[in-house]
Backbone as a ProteinNet text record, in pm:
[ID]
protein_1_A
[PRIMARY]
XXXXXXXXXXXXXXXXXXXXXXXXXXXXXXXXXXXXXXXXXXXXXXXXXXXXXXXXXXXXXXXXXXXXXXXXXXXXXXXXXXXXXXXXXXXXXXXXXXXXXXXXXXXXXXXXXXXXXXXXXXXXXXXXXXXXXXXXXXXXXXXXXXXXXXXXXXXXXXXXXXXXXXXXXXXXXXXXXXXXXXXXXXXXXXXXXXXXXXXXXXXXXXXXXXXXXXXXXXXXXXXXX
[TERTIARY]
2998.6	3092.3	3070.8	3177.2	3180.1	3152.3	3177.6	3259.8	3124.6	3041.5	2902.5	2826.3	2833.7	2700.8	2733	2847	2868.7	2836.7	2821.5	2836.7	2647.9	2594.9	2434.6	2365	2441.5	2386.1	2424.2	2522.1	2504.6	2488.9	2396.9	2322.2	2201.3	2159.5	2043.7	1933.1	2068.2	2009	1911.8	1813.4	1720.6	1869.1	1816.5	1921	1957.5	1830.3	1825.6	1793	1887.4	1837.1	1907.1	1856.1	1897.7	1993.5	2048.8	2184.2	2182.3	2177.2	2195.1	2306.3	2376.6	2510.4	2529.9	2573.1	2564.4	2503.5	2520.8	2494.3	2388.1	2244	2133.8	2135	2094.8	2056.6	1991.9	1954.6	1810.4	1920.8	2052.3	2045.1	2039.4	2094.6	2099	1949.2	1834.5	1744	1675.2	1694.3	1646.1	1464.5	1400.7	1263.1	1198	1294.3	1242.2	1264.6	1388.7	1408.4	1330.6	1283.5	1161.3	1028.6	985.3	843.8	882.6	1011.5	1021.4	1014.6	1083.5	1102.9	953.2	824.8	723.3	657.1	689.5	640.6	682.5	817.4	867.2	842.4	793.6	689.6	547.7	490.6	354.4	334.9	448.8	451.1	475.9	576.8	583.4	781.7	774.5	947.9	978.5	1046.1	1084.3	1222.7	1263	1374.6	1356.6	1433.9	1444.5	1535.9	1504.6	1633.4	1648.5	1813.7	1920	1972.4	1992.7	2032.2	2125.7	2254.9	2412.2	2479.9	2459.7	2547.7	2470.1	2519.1	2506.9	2369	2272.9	2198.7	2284.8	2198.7	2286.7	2225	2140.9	2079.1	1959.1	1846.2	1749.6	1699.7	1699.1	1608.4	1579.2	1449.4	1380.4	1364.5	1498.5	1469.6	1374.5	1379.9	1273.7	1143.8	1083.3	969.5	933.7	1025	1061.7	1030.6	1135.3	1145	962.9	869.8	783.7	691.6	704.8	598.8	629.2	751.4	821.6	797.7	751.7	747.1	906.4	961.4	1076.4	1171.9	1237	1330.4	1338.1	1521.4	1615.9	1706.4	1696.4	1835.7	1947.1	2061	2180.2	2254.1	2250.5	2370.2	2498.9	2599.5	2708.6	2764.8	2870	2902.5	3072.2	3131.3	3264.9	3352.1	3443.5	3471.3	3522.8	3509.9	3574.6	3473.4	3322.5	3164.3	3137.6	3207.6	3135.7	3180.1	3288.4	3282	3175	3171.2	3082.4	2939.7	2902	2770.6	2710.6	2841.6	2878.4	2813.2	2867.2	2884.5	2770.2	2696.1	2580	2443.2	2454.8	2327	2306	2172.4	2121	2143.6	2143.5	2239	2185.9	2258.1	2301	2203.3	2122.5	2004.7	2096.2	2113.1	2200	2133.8	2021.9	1948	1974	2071.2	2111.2	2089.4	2044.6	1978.7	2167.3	2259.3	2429.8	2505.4	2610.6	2765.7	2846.9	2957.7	3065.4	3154.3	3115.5	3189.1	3086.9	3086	2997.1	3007.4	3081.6	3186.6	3123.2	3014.6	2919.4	2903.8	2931.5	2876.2	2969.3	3128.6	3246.3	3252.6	3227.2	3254.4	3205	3018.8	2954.1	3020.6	3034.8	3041.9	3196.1	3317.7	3396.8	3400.5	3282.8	3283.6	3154	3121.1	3073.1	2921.9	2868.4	2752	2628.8	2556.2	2471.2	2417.5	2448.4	2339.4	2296.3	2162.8	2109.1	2112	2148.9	2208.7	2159.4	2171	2107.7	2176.9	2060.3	2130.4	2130.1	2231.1	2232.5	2340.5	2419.3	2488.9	2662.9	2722	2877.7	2856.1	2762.2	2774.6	2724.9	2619.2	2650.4	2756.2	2898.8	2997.8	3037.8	3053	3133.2	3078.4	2932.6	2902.8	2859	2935.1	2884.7	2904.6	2786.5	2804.8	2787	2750.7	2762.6	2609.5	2604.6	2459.7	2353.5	2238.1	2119.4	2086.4	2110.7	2054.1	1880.7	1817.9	1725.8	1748.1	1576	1568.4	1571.6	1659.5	1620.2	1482	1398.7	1299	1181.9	1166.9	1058.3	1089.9	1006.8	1006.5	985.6	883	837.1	958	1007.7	1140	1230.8	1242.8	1314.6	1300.8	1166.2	1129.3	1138.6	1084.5	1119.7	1256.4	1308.7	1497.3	1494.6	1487.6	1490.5	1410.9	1249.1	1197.3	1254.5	1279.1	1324.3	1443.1	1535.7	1680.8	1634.3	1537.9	1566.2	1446.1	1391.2	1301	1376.6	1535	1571.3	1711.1	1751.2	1871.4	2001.4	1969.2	2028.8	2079	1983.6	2052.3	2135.2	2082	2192	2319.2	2329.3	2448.9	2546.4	2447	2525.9	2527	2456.3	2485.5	2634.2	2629.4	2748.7	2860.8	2871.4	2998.7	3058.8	2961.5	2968.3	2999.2	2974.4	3027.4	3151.4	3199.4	3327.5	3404.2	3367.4	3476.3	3476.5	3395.9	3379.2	3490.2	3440.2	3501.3	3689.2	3718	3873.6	3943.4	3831.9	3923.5	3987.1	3938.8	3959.1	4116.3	4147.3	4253.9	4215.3	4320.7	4281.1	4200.3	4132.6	4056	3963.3	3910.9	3771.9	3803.8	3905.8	3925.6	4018.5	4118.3	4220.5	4086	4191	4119.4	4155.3	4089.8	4119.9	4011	3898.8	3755.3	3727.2	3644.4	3549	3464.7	3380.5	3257.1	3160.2	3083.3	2948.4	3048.8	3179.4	3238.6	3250.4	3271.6	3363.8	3526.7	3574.3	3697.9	3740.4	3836	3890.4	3966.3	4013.8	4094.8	4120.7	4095.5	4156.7	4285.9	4314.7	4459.1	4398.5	4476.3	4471.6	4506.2	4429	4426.6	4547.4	4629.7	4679.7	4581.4	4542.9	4442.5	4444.8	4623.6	4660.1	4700	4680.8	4734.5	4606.6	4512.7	4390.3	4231.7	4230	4103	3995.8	3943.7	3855.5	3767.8	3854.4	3834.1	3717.4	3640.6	3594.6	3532.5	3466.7	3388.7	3255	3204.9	3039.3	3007.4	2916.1	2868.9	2982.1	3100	3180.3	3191.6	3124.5	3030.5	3161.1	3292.9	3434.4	3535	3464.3	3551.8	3519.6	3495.5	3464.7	3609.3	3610	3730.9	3811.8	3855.1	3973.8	4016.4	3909.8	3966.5	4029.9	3989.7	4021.8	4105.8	4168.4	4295.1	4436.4	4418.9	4519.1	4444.4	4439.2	4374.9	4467	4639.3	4693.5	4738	4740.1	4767.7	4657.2	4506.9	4412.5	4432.8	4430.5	4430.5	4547	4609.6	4795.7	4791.9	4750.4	4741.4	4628	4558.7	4409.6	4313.3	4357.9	4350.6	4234.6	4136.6	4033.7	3899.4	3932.9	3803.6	3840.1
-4417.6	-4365.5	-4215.2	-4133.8	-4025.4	-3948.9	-4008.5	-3921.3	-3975.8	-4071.2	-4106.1	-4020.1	-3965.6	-3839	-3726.6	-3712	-3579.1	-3535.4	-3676.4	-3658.7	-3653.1	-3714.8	-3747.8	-3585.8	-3526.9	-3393.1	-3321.3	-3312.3	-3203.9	-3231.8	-3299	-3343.9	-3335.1	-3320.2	-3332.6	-3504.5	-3569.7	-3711.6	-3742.5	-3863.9	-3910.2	-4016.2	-4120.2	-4224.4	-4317.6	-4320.1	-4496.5	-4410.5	-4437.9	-4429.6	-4536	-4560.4	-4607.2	-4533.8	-4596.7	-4478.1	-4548.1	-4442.3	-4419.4	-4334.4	-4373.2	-4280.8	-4273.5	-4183.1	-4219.5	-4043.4	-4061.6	-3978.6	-3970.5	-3916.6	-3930.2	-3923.9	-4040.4	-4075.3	-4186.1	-4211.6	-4296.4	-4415.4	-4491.3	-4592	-4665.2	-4552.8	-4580.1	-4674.9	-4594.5	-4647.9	-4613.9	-4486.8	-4404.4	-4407.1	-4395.4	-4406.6	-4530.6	-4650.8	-4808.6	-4826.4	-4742.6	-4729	-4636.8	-4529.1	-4458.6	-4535.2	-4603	-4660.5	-4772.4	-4871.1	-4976.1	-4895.4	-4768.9	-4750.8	-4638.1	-4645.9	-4598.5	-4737.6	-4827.2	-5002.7	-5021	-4979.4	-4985.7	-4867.4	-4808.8	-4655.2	-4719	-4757.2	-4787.7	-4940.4	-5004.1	-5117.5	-5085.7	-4985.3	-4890.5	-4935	-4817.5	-4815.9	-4693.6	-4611.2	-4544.7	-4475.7	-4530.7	-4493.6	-4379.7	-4366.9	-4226.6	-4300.7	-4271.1	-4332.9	-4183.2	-4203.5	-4005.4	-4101.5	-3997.7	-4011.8	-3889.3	-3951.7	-3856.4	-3873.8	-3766	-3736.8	-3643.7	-3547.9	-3485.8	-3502.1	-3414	-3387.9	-3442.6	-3554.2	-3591.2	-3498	-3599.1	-3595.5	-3647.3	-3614.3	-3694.5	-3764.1	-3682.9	-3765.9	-3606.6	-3606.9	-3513.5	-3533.6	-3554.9	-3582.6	-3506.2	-3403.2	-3337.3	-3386	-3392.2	-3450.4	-3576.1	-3670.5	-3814.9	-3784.2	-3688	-3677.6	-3638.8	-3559.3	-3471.8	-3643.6	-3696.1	-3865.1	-3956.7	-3891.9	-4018.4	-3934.4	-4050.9	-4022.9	-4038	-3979.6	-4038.3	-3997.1	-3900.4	-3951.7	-3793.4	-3848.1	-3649.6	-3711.2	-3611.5	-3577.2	-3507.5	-3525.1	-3418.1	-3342.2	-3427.1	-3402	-3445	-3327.9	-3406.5	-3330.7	-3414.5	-3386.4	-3427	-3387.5	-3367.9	-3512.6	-3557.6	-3686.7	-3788.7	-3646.5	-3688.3	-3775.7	-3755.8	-3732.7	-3880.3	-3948.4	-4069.1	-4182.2	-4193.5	-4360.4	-4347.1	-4206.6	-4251.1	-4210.3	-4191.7	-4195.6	-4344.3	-4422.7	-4555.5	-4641.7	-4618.2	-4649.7	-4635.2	-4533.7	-4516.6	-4534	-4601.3	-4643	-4788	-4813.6	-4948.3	-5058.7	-4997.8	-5068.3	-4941.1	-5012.8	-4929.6	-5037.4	-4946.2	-5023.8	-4927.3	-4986.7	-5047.1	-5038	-5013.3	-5147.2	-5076.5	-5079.7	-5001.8	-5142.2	-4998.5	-5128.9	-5163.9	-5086.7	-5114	-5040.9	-5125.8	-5044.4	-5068.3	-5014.2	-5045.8	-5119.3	-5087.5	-5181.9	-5157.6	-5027	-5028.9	-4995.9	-4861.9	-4867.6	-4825	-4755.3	-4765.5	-4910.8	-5015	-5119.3	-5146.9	-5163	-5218.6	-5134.1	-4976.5	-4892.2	-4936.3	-4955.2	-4976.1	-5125.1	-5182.5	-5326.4	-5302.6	-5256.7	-5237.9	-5166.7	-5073	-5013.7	-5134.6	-5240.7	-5328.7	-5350.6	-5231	-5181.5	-5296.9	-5362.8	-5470.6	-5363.5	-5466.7	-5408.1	-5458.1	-5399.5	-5477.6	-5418.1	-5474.4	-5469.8	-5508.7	-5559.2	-5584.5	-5748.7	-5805	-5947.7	-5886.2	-5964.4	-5949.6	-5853.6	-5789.3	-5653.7	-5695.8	-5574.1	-5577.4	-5606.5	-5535	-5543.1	-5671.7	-5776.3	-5902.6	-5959.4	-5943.4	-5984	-5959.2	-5824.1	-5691	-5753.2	-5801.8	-5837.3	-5989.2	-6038.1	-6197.2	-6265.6	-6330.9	-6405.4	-6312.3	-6161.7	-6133.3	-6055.1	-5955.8	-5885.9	-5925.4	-5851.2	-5907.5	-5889.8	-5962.5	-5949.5	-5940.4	-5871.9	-5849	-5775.9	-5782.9	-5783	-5652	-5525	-5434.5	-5368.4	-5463.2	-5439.1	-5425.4	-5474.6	-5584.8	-5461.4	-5334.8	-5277.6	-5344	-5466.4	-5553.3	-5625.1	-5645.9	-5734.6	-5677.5	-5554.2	-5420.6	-5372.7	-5377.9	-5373.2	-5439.3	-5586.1	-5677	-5698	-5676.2	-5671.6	-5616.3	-5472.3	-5366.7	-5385.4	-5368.3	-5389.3	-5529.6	-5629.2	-5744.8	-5740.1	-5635.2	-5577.1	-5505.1	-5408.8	-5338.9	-5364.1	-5481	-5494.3	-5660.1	-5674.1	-5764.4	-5739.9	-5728.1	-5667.5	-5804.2	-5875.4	-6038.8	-6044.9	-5983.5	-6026.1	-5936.3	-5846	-5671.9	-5726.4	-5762.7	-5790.6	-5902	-6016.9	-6084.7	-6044.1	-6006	-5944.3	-5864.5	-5751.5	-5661	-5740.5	-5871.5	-5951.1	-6008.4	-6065.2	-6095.2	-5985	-5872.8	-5756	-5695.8	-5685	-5665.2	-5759.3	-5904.1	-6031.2	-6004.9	-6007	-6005.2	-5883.6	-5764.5	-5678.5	-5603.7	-5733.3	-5763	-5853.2	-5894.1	-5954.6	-5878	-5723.1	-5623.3	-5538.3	-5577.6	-5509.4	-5401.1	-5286.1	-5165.8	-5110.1	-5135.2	-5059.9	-5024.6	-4994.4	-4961	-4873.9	-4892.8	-4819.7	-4686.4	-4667.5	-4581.2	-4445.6	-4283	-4163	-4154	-3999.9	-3993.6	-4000.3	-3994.4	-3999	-3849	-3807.7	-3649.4	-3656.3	-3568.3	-3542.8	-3646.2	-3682.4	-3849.1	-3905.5	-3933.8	-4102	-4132.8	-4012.9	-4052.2	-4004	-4071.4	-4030.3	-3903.8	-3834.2	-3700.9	-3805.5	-3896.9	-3958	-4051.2	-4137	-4318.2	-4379.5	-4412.1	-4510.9	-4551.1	-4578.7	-4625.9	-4782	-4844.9	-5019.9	-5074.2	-5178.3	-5231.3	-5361.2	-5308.2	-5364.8	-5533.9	-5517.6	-5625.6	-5727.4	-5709.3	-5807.2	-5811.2	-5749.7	-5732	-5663.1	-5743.8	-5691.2	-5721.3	-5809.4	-5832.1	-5681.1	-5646.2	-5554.5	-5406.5	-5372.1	-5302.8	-5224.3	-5317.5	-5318.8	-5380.7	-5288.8	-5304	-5450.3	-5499.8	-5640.4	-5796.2	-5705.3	-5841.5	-5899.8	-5962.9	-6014.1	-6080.7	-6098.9	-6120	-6028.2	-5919.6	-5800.9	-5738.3	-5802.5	-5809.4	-5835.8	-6012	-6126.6	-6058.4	-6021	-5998.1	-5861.7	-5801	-5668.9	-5712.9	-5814.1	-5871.3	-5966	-5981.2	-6025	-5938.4	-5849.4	-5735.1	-5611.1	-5583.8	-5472.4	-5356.5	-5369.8	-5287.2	-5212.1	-5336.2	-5276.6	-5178.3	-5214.6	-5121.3	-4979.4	-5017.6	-4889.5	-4796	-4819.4	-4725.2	-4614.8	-4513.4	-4354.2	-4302.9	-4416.8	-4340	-4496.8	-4484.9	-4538.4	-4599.9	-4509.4	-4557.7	-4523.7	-4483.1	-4515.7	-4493.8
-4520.3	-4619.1	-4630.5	-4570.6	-4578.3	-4702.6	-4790.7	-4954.5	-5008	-4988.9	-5043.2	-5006.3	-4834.8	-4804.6	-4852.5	-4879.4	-4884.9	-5057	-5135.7	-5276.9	-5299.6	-5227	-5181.9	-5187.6	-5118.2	-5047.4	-5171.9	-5188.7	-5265.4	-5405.5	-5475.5	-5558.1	-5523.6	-5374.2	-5339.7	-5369.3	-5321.9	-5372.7	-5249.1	-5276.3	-5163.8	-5096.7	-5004.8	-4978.5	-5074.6	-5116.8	-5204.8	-5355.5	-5431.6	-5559.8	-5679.3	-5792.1	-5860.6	-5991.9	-5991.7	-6094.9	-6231.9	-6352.6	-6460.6	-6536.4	-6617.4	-6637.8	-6797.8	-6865.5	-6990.1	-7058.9	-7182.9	-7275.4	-7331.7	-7322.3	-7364.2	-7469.3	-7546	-7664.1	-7728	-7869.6	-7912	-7860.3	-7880.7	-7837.4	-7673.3	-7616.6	-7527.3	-7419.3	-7533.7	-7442	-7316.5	-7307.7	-7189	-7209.8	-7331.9	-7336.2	-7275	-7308.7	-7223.7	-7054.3	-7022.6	-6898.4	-6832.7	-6895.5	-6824.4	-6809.1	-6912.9	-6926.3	-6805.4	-6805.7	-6690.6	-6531.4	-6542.1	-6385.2	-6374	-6443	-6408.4	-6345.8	-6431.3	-6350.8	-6210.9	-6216.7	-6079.9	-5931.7	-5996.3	-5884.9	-5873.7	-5951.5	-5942.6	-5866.6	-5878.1	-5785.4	-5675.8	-5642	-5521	-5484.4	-5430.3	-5409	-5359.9	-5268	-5200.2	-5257.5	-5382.2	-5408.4	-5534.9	-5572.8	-5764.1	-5809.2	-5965.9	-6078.8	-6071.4	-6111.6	-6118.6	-6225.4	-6340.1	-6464.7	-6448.6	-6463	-6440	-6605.8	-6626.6	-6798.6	-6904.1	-6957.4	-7071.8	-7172.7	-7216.5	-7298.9	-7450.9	-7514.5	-7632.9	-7758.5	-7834.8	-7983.5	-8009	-8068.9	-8096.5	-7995.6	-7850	-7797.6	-7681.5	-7700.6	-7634.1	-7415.5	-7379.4	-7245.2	-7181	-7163.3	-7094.8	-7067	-7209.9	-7224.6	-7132.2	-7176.1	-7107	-6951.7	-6910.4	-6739.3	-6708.3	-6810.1	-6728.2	-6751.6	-6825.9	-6801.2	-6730.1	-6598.3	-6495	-6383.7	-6293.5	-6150.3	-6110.3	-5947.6	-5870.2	-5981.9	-6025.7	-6124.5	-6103.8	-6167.2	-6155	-6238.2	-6349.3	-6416.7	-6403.6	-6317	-6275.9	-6319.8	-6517.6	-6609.2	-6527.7	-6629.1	-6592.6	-6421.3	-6440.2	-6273.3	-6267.2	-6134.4	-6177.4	-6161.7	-6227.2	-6196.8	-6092.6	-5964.9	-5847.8	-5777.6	-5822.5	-5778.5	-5809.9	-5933.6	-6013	-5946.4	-5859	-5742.3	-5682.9	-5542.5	-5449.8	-5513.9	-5616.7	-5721	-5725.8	-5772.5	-5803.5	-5636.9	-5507.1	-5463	-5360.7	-5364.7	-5305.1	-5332	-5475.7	-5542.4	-5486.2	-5520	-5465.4	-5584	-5745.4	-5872.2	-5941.6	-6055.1	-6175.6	-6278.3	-6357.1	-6448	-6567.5	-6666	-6803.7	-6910.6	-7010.2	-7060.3	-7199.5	-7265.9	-7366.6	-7485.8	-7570.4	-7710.2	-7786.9	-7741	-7831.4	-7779.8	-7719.8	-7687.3	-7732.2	-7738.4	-7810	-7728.3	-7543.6	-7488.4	-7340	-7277.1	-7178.5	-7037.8	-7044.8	-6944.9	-6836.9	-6786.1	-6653.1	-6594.5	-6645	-6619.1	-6545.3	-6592	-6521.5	-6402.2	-6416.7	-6358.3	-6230.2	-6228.3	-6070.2	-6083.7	-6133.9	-6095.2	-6028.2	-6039.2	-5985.1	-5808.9	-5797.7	-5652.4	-5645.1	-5641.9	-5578.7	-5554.1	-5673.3	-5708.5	-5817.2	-5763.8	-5822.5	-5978	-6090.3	-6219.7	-6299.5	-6369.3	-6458.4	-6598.8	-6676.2	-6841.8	-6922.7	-7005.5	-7144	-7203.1	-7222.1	-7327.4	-7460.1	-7532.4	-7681.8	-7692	-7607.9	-7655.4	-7565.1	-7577.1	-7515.2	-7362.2	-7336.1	-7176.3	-7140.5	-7185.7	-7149.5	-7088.8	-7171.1	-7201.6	-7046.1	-7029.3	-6928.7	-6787.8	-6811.3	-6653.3	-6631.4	-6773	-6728.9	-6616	-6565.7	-6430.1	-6323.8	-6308.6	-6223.3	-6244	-6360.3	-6402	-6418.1	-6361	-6397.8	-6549	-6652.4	-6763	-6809.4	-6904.2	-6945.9	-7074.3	-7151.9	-7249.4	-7284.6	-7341.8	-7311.1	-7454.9	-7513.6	-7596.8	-7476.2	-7349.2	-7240.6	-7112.1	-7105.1	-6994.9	-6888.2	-6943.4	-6767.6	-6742.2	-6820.5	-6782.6	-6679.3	-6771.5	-6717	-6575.9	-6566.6	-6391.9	-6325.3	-6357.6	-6244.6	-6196.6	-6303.8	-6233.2	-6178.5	-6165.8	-6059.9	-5947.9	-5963.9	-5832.4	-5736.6	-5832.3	-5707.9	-5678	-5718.7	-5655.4	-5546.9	-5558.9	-5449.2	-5379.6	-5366.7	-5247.8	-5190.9	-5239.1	-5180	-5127.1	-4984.4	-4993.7	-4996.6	-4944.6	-4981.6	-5100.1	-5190	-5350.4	-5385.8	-5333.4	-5388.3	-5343.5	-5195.9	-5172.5	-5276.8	-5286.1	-5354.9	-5477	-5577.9	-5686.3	-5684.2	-5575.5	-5561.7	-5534.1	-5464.4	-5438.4	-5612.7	-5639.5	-5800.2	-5856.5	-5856.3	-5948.3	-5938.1	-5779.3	-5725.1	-5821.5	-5802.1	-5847.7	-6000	-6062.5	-6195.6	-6262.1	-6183.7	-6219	-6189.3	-6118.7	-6102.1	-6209.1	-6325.8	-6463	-6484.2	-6512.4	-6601.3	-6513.6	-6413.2	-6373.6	-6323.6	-6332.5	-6282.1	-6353.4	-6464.7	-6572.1	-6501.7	-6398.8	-6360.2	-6257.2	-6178.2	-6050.6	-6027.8	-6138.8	-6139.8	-6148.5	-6137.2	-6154.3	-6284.5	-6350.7	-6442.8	-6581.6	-6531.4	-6598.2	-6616.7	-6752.7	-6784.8	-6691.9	-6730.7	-6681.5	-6728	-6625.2	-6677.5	-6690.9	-6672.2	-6655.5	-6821.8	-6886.8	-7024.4	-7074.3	-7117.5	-7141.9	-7197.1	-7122.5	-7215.4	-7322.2	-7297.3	-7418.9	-7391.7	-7505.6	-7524.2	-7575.9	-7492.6	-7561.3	-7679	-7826.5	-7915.9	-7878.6	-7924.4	-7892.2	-7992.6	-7932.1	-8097.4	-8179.8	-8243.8	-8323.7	-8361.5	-8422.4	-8489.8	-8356.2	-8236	-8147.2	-8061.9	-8036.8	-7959	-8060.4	-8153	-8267.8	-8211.8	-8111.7	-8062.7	-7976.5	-7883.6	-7782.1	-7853.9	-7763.1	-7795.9	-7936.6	-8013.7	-8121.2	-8165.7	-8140.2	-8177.1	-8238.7	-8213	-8250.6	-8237.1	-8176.1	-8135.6	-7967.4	-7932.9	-7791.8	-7751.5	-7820.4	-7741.1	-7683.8	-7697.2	-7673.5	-7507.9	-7475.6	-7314.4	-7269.8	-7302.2	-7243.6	-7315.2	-7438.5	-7466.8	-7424.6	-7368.7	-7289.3	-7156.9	-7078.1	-6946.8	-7009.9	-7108	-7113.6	-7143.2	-7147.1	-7193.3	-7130.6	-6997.9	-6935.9	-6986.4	-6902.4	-6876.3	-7068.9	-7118.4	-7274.1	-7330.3	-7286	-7372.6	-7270.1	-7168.2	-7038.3	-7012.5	-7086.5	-7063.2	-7065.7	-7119.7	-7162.2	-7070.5	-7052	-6952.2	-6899.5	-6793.9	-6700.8	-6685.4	-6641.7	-6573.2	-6665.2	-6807.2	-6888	-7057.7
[MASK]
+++++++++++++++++++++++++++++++++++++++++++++++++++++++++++++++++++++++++++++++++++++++++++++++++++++++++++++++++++++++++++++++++++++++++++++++++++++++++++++++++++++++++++++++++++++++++++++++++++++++++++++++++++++++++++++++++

């Protein structure tokens, strides 16, 4: 894949890395995903986690990065960059303590990208049947998903077949252009509430399916996030 090396290089990516996307911050969970992917260096692995998106609030990344081996933060990057990002990682590790819906997740799971997520939260929902779920309180948890992703390429694959499929409920919601910088929206369609209340709201674990039942209605004004 042409548009993968060329996106590799000039990021200065290794081959194999694991991808992180998102807005640094306390929920997200970047402190548990550092402590898991130091489990996953010390068990040994050849690959880097790249954390692609924006400096948030209340959470001192820097610091974080100088107590992790293998690991690069890119910030943000331009949105032409975020498929073959998507597409050249070995998965996408997730492990966010709350989303409101979770849209890195559909995103790699749409370019066919294996990931591991979080039980208890939206993205359950987003990659049921197809994501490796874990606890995201349980760094060891956290690692073993990862290290036995990428010291198995059998599963990656099938994981990624499951993520492709999974991620064709949702319609075009994952694949159209039209994403910011880090793979967030310049702007959201307003949902209609009174016909789709489920969709995209914090602590409602149905707002997955009822987004993959009315793709093109939540997705109309902006497409692809």
């Amino acid at each position: 894949d042409e548009e993968v090396t060329r996106v590799r290089r000039r990021h200065g990516l290794p081959d194999r890395y694991v991808l992180w996307v998102g807005t640094a911050e306390p929920r997200k969970n970047l402190d548990g995903l550092l402590r898991a992917w130091q489990r996953v260096v010390t068990r040994g692995t050849d690959a880097e986690l790249v954390l692609v998106g924006p400096q948030g609030w209340n959470l001192d990344l820097a610091a974080l990065l100088r107590s992790t081996s293998q690991i690069r933060a890119i910030g943000e990057v331009p949105a032409a960059d975020l498929a073959p990002l998507y597409r050249g990682a070995e998965l996408l590790c997730f492990p966010s303590h709350r989303e409101g819906f979770g849209m890195p997740v559909l995103e790699a799971m749409a370019r066919g990208t294996p990931v591991v997520t979080s039980l208890g939260t939206a993205t359950e929902e987003v990659g049921r049947g197809a994501a490796r779920l874990v606890d995201p309180d349980d760094d060891r948890e956290i690692a073993e998903a990862v290290a036995s992703l990428l010291e198995d390429p059998d599963e990656r694959a099938r994981r990624g077949e499951l993520a492709a499929e999974r991620a064709a409920a949702f319609g075009g919601a994952a694949t159209a252009s039209g994403c910011s910088l880090a793979g967030y929206p310049k702007r959201r369609t307003v949902l209609d509430a009174r016909r789709y209340p489920d969709v995209d709201r914090p602590g409602l674990h149905r707002g997955a399916d009822a987004a993959a039942r009315a793709p093109q209605r939540w997705w109309r004004a902006a497409p692809s996030c």
